[in-house]
Backbone of each chain as ProteinMPNN parsed JSONL, in Angstrom:
{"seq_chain_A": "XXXXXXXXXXXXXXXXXXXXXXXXXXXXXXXXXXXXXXXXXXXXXXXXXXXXXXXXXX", "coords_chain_A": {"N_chain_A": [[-130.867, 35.806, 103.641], [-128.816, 32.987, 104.176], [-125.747, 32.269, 103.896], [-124.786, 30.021, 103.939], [-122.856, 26.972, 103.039], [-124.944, 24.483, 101.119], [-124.873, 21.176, 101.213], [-125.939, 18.333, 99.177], [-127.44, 15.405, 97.701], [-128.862, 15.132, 95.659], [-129.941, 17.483, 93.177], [-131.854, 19.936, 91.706], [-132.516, 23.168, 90.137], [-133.726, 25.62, 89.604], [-133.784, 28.707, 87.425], [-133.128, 31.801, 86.336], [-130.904, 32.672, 84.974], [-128.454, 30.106, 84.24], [-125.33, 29.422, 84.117], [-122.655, 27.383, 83.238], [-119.82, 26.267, 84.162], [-116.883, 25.728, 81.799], [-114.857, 23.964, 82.876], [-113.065, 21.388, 84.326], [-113.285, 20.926, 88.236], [-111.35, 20.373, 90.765], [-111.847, 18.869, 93.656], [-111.387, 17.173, 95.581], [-108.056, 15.181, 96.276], [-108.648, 13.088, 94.284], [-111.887, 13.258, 93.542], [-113.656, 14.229, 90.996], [-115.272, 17.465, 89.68], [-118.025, 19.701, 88.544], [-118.71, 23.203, 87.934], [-121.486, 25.724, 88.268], [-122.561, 29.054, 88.031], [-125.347, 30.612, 89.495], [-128.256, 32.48, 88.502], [-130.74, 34.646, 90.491], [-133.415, 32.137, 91.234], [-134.731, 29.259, 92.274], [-133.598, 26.196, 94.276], [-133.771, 23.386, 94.958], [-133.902, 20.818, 96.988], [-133.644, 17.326, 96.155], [-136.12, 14.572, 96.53], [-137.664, 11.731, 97.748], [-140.726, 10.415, 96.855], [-143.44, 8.771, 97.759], [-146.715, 6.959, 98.231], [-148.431, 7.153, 101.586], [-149.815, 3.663, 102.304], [-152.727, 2.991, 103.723], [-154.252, 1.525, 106.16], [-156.479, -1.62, 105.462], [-157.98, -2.693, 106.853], [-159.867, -1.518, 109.195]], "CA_chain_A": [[-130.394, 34.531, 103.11], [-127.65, 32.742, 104.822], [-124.193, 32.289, 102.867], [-123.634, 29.122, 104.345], [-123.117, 25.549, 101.963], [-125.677, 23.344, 100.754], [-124.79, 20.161, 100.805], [-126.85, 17.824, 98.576], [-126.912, 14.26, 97.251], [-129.371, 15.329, 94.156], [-130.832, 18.981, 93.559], [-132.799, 20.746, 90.838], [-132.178, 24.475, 90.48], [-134.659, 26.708, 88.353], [-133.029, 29.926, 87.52], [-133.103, 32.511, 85.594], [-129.545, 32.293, 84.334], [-127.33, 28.957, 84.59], [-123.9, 29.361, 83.58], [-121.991, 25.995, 83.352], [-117.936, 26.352, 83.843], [-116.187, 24.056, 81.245], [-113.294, 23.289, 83.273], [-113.4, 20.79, 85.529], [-113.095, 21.614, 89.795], [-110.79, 18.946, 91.388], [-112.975, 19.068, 94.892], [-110.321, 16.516, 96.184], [-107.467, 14.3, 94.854], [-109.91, 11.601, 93.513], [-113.274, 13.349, 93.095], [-113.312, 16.08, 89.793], [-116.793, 17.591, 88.948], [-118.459, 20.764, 87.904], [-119.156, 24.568, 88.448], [-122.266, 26.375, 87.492], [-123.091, 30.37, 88.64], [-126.356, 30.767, 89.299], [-128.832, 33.75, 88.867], [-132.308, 34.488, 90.658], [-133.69, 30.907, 91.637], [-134.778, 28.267, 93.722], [-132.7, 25.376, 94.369], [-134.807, 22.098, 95.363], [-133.149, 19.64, 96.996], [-134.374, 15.969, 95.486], [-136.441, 13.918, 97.548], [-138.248, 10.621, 97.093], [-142.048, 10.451, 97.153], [-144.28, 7.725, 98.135], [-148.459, 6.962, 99.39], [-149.151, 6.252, 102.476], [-150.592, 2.974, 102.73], [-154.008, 3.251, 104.376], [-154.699, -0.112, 106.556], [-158.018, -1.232, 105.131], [-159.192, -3.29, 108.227], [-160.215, -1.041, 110.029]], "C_chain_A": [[-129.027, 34.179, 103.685], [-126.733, 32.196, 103.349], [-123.729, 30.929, 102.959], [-123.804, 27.844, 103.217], [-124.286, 24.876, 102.077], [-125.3, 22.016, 100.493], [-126.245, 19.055, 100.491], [-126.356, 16.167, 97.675], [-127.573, 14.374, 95.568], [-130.262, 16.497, 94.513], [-131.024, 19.133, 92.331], [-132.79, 22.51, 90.931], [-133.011, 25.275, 89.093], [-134.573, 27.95, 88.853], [-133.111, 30.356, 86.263], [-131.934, 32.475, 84.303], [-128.636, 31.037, 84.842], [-125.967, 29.534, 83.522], [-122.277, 28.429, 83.944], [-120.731, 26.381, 83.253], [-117.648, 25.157, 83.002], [-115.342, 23.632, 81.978], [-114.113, 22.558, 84.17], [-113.244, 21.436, 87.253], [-112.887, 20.218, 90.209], [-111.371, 19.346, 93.283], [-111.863, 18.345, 96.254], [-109.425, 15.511, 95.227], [-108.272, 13.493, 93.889], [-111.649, 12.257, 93.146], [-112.799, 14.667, 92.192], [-115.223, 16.186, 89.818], [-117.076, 19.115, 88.358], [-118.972, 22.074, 88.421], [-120.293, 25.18, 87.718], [-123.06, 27.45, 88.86], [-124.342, 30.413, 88.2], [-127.37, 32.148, 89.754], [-130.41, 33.612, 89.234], [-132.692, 33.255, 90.205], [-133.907, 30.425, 92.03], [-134.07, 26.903, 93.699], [-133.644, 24.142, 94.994], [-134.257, 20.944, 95.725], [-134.261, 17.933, 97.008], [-135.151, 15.294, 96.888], [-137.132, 12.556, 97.057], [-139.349, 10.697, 97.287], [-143.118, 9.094, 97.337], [-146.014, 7.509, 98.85], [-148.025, 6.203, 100.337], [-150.098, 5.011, 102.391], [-151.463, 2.777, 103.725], [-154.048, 1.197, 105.0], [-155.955, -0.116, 106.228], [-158.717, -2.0, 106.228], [-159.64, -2.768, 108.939], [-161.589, -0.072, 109.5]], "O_chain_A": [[-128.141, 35.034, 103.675], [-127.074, 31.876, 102.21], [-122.714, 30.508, 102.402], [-124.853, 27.773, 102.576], [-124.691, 24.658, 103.219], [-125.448, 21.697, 99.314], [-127.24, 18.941, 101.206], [-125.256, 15.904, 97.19], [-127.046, 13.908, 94.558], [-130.993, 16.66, 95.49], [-130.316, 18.412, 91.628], [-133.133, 22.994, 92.01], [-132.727, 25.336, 87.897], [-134.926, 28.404, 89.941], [-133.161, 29.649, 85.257], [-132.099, 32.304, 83.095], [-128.128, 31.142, 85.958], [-125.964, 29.942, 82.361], [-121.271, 28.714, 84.594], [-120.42, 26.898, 82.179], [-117.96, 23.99, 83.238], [-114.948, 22.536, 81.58], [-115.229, 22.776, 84.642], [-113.062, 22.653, 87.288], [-113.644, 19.25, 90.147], [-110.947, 20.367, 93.823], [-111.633, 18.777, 97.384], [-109.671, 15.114, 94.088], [-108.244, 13.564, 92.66], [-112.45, 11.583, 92.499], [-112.047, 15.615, 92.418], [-116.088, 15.318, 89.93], [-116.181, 19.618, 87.679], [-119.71, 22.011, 89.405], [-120.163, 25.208, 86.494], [-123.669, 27.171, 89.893], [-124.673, 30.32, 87.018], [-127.363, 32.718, 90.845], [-131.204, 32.864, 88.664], [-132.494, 32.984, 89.02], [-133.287, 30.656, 93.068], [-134.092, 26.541, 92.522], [-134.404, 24.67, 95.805], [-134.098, 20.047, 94.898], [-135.249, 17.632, 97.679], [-134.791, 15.505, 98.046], [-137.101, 12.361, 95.842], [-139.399, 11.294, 98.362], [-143.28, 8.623, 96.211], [-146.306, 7.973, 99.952], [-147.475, 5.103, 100.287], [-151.291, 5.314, 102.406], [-150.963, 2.334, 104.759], [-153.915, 0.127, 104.407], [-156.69, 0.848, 106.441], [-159.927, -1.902, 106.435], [-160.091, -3.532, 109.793], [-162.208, 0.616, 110.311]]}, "seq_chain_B": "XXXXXXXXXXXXXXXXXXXXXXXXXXXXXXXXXXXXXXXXXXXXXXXXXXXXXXXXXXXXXXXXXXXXXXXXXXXXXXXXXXXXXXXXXXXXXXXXXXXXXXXXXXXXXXXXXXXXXXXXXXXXXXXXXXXXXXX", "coords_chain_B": {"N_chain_B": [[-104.081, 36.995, 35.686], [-101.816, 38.008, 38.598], [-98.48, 36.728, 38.467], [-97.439, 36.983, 41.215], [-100.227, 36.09, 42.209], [-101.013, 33.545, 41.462], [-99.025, 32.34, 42.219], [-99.561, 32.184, 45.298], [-102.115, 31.127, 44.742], [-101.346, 28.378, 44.428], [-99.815, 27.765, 46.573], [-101.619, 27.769, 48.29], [-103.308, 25.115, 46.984], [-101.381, 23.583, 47.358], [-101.125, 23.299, 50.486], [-103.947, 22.664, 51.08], [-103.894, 19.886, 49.768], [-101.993, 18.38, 51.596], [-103.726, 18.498, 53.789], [-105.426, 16.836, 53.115], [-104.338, 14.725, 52.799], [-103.323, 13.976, 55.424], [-105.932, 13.719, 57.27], [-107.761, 12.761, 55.853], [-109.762, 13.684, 54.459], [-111.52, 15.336, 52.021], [-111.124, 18.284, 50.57], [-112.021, 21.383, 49.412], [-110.608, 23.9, 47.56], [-111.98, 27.234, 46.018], [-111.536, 28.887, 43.217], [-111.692, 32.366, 42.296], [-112.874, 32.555, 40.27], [-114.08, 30.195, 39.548], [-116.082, 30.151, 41.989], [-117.778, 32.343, 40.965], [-118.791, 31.111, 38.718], [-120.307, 28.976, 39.603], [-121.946, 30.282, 40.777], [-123.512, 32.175, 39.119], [-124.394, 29.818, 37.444], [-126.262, 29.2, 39.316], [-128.148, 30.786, 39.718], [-128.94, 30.817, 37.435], [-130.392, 28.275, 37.112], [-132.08, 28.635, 38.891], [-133.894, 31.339, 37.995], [-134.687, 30.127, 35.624], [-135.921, 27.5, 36.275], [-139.103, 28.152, 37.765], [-140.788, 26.257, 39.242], [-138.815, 25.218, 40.707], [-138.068, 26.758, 42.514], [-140.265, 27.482, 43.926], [-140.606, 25.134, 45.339], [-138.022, 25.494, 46.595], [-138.799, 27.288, 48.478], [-140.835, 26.978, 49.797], [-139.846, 24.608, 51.609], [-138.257, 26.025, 52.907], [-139.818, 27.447, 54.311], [-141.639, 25.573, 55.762], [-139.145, 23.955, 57.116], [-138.561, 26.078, 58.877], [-141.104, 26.409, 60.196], [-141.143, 23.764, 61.365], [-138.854, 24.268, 63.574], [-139.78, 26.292, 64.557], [-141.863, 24.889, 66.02], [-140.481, 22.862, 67.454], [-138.901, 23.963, 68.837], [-141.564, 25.368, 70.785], [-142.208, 23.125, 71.802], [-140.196, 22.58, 73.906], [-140.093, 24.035, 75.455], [-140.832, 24.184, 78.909], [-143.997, 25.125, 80.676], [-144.453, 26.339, 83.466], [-146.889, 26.418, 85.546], [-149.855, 28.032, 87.943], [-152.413, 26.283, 89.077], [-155.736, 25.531, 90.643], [-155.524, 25.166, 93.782], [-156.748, 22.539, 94.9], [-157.235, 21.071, 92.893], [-154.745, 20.77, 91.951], [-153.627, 19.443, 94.298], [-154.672, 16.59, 94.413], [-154.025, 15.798, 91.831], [-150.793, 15.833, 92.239], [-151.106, 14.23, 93.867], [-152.055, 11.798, 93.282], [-150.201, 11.775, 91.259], [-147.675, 10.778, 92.212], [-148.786, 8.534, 93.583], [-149.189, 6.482, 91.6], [-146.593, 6.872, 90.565], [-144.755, 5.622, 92.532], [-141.491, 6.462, 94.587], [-141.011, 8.607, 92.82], [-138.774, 11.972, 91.933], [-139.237, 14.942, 93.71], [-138.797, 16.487, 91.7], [-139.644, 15.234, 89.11], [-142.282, 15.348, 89.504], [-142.712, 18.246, 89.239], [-141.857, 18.913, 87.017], [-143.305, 16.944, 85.142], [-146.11, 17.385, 85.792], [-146.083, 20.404, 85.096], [-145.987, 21.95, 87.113], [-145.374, 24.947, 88.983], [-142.754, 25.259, 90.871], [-142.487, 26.147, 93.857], [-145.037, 26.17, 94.495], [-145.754, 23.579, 94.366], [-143.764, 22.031, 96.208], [-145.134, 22.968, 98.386], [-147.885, 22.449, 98.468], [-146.668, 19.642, 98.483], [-145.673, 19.699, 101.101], [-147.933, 20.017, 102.986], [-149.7, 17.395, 101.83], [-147.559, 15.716, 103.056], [-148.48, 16.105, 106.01], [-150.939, 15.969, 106.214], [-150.933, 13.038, 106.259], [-150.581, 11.536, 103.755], [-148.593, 11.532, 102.22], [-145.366, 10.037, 102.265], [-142.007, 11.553, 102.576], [-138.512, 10.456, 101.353], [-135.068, 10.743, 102.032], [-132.703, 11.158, 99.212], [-130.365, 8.505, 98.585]], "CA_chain_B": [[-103.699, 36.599, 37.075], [-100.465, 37.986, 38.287], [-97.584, 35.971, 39.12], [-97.612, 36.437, 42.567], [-100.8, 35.494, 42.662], [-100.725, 32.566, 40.526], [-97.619, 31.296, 43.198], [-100.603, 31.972, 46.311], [-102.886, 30.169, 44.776], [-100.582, 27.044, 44.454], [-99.461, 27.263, 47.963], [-103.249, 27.39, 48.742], [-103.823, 23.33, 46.706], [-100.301, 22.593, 48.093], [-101.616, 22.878, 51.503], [-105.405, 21.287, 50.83], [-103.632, 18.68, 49.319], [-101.901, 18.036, 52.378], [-104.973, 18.22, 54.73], [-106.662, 15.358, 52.193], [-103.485, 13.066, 53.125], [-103.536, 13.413, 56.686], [-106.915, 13.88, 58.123], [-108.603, 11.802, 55.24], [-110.825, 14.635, 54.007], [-111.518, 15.989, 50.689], [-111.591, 19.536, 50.875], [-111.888, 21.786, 47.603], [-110.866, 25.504, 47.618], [-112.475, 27.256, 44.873], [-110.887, 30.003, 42.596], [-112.513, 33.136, 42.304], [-113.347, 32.458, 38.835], [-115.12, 29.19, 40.074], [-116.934, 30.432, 42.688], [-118.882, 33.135, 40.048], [-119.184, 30.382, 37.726], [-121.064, 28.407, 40.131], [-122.839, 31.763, 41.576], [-124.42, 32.633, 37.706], [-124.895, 28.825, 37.304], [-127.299, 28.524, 40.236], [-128.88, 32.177, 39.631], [-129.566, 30.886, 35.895], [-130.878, 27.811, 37.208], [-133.471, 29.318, 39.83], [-134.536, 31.996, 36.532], [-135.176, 29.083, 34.093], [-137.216, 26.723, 37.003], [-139.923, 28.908, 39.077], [-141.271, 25.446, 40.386], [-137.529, 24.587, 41.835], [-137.99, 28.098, 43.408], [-141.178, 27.702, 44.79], [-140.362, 24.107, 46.211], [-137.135, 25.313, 47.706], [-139.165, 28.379, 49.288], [-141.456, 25.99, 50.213], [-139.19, 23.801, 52.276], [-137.694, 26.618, 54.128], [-140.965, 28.129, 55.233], [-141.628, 24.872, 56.495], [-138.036, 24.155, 58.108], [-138.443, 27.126, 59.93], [-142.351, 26.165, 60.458], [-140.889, 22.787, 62.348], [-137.978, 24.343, 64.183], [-140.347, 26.749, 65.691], [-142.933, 23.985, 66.609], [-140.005, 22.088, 68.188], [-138.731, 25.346, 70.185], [-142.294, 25.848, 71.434], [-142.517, 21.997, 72.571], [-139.037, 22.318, 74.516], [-140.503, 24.73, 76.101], [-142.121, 23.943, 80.011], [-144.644, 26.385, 81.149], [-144.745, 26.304, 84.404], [-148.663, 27.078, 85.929], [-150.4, 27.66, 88.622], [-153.975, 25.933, 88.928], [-156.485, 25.643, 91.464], [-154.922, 24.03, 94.809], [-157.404, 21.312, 95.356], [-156.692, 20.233, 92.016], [-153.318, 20.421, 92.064], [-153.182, 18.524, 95.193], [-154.874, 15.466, 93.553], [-153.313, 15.631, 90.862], [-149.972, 15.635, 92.726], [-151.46, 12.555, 95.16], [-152.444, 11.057, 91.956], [-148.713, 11.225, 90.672], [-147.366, 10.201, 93.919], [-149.654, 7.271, 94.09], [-149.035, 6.107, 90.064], [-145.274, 6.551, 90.322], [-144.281, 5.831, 93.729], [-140.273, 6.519, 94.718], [-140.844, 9.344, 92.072], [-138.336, 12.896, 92.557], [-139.567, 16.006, 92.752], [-138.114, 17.64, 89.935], [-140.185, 14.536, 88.443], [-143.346, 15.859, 89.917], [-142.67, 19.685, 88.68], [-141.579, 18.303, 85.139], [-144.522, 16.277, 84.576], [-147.055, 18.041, 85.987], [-145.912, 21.198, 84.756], [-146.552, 23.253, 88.007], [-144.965, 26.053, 89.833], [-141.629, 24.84, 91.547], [-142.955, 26.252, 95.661], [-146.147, 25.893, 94.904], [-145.576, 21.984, 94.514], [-143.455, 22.901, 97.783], [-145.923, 23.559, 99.585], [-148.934, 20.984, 98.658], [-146.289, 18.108, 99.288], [-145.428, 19.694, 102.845], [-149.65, 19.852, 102.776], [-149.985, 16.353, 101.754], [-147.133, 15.121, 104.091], [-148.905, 16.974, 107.225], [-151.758, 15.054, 106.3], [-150.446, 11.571, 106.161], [-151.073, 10.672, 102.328], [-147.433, 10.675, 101.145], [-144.29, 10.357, 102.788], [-140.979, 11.267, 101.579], [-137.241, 9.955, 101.696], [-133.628, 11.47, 101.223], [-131.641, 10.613, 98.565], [-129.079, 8.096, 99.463]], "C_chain_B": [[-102.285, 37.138, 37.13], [-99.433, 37.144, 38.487], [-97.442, 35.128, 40.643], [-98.927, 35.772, 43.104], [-101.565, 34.039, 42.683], [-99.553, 31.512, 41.502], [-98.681, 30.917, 44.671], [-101.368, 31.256, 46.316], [-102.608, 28.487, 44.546], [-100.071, 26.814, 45.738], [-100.625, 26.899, 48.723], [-103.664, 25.588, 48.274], [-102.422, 22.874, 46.97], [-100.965, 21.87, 49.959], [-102.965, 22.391, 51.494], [-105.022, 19.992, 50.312], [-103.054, 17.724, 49.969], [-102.927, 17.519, 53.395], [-105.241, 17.215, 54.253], [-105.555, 14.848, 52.549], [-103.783, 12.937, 54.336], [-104.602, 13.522, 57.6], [-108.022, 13.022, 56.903], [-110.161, 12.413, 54.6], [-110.835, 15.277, 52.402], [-112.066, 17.244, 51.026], [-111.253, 20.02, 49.626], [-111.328, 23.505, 48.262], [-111.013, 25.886, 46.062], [-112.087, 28.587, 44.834], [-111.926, 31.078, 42.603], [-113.819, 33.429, 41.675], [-114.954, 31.287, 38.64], [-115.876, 29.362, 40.5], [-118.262, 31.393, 41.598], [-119.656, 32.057, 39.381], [-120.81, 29.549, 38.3], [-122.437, 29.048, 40.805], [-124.148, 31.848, 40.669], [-125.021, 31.174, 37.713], [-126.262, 28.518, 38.294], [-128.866, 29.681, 40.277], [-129.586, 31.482, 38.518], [-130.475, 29.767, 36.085], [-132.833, 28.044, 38.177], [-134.31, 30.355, 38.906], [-135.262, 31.173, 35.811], [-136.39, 28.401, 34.914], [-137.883, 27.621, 37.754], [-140.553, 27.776, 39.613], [-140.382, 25.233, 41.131], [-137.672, 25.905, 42.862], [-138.909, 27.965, 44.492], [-140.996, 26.231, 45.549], [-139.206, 24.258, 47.576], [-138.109, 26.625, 48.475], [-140.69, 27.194, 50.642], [-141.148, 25.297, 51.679], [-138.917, 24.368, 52.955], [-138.552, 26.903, 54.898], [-141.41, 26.86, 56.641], [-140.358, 24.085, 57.459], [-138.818, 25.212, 59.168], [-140.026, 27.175, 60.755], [-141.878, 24.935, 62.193], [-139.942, 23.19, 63.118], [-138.722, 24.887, 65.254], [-141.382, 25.94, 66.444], [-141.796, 23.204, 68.322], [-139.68, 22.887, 69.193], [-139.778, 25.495, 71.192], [-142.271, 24.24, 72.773], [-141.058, 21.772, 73.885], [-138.992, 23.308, 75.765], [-141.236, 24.651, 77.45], [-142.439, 25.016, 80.417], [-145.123, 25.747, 82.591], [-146.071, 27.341, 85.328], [-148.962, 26.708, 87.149], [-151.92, 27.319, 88.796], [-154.697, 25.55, 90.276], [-155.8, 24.873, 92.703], [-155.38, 22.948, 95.346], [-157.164, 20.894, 94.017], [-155.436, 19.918, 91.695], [-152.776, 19.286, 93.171], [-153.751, 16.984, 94.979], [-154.169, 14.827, 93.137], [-151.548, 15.307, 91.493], [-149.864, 14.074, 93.478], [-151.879, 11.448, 93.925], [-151.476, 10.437, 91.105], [-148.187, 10.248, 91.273], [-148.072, 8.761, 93.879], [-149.341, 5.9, 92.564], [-147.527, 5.56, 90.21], [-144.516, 6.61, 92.169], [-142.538, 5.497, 93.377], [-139.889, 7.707, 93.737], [-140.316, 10.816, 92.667], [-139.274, 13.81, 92.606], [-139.22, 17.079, 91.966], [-138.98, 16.88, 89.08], [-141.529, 14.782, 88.608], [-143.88, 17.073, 89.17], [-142.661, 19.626, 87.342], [-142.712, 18.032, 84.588], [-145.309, 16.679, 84.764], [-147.133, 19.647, 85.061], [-146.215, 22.742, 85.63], [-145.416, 23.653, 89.045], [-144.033, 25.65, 90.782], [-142.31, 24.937, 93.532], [-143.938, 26.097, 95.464], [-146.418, 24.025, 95.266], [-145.19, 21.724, 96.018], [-144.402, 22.326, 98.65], [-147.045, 22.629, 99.957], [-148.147, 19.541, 99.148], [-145.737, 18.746, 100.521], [-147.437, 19.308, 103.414], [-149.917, 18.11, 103.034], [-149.022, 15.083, 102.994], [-147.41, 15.345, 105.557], [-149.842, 16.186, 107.079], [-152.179, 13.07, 106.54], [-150.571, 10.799, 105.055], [-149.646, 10.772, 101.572], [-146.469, 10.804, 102.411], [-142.952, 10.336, 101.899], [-139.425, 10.556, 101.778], [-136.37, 10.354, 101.098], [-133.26, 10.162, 100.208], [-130.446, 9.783, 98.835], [-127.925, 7.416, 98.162]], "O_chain_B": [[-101.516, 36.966, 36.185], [-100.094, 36.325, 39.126], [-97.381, 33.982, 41.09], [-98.938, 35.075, 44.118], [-102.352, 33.555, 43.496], [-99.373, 30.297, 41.426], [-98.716, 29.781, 45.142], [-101.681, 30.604, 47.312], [-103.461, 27.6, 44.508], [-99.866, 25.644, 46.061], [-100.702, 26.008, 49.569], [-104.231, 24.868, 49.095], [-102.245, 21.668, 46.793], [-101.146, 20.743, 50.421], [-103.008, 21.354, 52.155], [-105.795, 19.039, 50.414], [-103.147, 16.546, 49.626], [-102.98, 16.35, 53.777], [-105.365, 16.339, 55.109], [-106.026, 13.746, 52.828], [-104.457, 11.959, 54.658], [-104.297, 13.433, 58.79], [-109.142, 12.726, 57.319], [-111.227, 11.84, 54.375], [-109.774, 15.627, 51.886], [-113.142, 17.417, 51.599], [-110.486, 19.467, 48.837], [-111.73, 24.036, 49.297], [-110.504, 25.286, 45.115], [-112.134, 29.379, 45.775], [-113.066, 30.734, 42.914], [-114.904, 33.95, 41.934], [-116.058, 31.358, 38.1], [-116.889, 28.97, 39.92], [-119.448, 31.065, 41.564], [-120.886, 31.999, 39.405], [-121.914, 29.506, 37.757], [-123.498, 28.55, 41.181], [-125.319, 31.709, 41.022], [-126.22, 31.162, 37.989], [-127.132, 27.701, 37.992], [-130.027, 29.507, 40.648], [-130.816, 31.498, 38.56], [-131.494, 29.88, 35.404], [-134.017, 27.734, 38.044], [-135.527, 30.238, 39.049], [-136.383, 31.455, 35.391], [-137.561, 28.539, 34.56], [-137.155, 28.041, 38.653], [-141.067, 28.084, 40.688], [-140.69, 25.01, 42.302], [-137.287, 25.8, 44.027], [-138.644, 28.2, 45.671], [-141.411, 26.352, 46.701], [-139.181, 23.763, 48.702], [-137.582, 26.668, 49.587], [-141.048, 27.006, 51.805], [-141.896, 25.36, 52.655], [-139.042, 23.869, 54.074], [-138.387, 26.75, 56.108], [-141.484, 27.034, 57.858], [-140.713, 23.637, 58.549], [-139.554, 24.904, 60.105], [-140.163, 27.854, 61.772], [-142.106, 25.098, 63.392], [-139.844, 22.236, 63.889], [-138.672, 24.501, 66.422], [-141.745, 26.377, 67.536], [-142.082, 23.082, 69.513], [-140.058, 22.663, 70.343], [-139.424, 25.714, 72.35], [-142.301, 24.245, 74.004], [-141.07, 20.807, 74.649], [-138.198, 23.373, 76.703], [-142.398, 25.046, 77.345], [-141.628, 25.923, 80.607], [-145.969, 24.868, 82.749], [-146.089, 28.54, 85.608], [-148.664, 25.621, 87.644], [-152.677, 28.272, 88.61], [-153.87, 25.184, 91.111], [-155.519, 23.713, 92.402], [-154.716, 22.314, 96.166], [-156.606, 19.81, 94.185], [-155.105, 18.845, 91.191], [-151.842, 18.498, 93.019], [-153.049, 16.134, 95.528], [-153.659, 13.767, 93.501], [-151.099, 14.283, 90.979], [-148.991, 13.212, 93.587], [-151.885, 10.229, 94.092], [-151.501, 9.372, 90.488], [-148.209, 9.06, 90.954], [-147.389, 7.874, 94.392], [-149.326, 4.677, 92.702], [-147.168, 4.39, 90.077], [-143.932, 7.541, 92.726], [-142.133, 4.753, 92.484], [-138.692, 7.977, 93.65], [-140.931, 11.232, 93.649], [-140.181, 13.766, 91.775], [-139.455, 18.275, 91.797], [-139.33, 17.548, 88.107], [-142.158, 14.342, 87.646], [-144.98, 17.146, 88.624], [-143.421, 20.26, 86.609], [-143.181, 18.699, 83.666], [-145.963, 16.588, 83.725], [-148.153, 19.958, 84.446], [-146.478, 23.892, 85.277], [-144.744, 22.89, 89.739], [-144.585, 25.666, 91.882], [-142.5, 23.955, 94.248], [-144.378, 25.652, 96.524], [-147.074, 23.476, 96.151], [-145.974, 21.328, 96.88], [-144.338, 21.382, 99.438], [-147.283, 22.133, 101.059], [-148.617, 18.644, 99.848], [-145.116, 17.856, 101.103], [-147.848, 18.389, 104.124], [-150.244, 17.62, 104.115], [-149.471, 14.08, 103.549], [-146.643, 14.821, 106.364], [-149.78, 15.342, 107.972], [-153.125, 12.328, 106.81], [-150.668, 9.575, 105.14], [-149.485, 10.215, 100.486], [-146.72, 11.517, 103.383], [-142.699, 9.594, 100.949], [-139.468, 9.945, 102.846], [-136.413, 10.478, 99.874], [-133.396, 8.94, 100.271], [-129.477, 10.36, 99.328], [-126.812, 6.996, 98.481]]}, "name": "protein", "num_of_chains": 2, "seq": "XXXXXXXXXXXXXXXXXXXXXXXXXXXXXXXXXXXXXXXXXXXXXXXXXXXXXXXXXXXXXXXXXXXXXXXXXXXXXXXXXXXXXXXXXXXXXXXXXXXXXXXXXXXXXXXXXXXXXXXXXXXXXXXXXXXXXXXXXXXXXXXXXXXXXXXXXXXXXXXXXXXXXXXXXXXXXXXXXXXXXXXXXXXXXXXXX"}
């Protein structure tokens, strides 16, 4: 398993253990958000889903 | 009562009497004497009624009847089921709720985080869904 970051715009993480930090994490001056350690899991990054539209003339 | 403790228990409704001015609360503290009173009073009452007994036993069984109902329902079981039906059923979602995530897929369906995975790489190999990042 590589070590390296995930960056993600929306993810889903089913795990064994979540453990939410209360404090905030100032990320940069202007953006604050949140920490949560995670145990045994998969991490799912969001996606959008849609059918193929089938052409029917043919 | 002795003295001193007769002076404790006045510093005790000095300060509750404070709290009730500035936080706008009625708070009681109850003497020792009180507390029994109220102890025997509720003992003598549950003795005298055996229907109030059996109503409040009643109520809890069922409390604790609905808490565990609600626990079980809060509950997702995540399953795996046959893969041609799953993949349907998935193309079936997909097709119902188009622009839908999948965490909204796994949720609702109630199936197996990679196995989902795997039928929508399946179904996108085939040409019946396509998907799009998050933006």
């Amino acid at each position: 398993l590589s070590s390296d970051e995930i960056r993600f715009r929306a993810a889903t993480v089913y795990a064994k253990k979540i453990v939410i930090s209360p404090k905030l994490v100032a990320f940069t001056s202007a953006h604050r958000g949140q920490m949560a350690k995670l145990d045994e899991g998969i991490l799912i990054i969001e996606q959008e889903w849609f059918p193929v539209k089938k052409d029917k003339t043919n | 009562m002795s003295e001193l403790e007769h002076n404790d228990m006045e510093k005790k409704e000095k300060a509750s009497s404070i709290t009730v001015e500035n936080v706008n609360v009625r708070t009681y503290t109850l003497s020792p004497e009180m507390r029994q009173d109220i102890k025997e009073s509720i003992i003598h009452t549950l003795h005298s009624d055996p229907e109030l007994v059996r109503e409040i036993f009643q109520a809890v069984v069922q409390i604790k009847n609905e808490s565990h109902e609600i626990k079980q329902k809060e509950e997702i079981e995540l399953k795996r089921i046959e893969k041609a039906e799953a993949k349907k059923l998935i193309h079936a979602f997909i097709e119902s709720n188009p622009g839908c995530k999948t965490s909204d897929i796994i949720v609702r369906l109630e199936l197996d985080p990679p196995f989902v995975m795997e039928i929508l790489k399946e179904l996108k190999e085939e040409d019946l869904v396509q998907s799009k990042n998050i933006v």
